[in-house]
N, C-alpha and C positions, 0 to 999 in steps of 0.2 A: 317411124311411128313408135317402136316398141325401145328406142333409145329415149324418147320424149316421153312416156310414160313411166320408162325408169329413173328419169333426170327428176320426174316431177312428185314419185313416189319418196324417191330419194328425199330431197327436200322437205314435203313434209315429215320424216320421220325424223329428219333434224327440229322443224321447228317445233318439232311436241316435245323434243328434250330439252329445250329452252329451258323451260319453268326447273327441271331440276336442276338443271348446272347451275342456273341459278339460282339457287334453293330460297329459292322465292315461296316454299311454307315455313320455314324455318324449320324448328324442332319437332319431334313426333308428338303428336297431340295425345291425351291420353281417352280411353274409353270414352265414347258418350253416353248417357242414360236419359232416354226418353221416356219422361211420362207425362199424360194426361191431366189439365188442369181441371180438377174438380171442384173449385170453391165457388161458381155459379148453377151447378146441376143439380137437378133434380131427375128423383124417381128412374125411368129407364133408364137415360142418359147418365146416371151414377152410379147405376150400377154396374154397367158396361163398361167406365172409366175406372172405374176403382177395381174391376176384374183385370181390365186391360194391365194397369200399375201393377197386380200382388199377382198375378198367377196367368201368364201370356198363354199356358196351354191349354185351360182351359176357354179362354177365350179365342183361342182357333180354332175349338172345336166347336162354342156356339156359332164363331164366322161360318164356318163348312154348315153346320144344320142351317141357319136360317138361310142362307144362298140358297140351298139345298131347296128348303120352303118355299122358297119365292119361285124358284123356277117354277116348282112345278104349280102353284097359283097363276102365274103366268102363263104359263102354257095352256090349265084349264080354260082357263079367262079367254085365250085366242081360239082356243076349242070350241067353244060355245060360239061366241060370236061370228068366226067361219059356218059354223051350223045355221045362224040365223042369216047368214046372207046366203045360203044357199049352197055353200060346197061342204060335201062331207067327207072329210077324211078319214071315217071308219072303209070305209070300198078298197080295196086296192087292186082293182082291174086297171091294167095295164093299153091303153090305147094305141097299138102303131097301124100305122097306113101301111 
């Protein structure tokens, strides 16, 4: 069993070197640069994109706040609604038989 799984480990770590021997990318590619197409946006949506383009750090730190926002909107939102069907999770008495 553990010759069969070395025979078949083996194997594959041959056929993942396929692709380089035969340098089946060619040459090294150079940098890529992604940005955001902005010529159909408007208002939110552009500014978000045009932040994303010119200053990525600030735009991870509106990502982190607004995540940040929604959770905890969401979570109110399941708060409340648990409330109105009846279980309240303010209690934390602990129930064992």
């Amino acid at each position: 069993m553990l010759k069969r799984m070395l025979t078949g480990g083996g194997l594959g770590a041959a056929l993942s070197l396929i692709p380089t021997l035969a340098m089946a990318a060619g040459d090294k590619a150079e940098a890529l640069i992604v940005v955001a197409d902005t010529r159909v946006l408007t208002g939110v949506q552009l500014y978000f994109a045009d932040l994303y383009n010119e200053n990525m750090m600030i735009f991870a730190v509106w990502s982190v706040v607004l995540t940040t926002f929604m959770g905890v909107v969401l979570g109110a939102l399941m708060d409340l609604i648990m409330k109105h069907t009846g279980i309240d999770l303010t209690k934390r008495s602990l129930v064992e038989h």
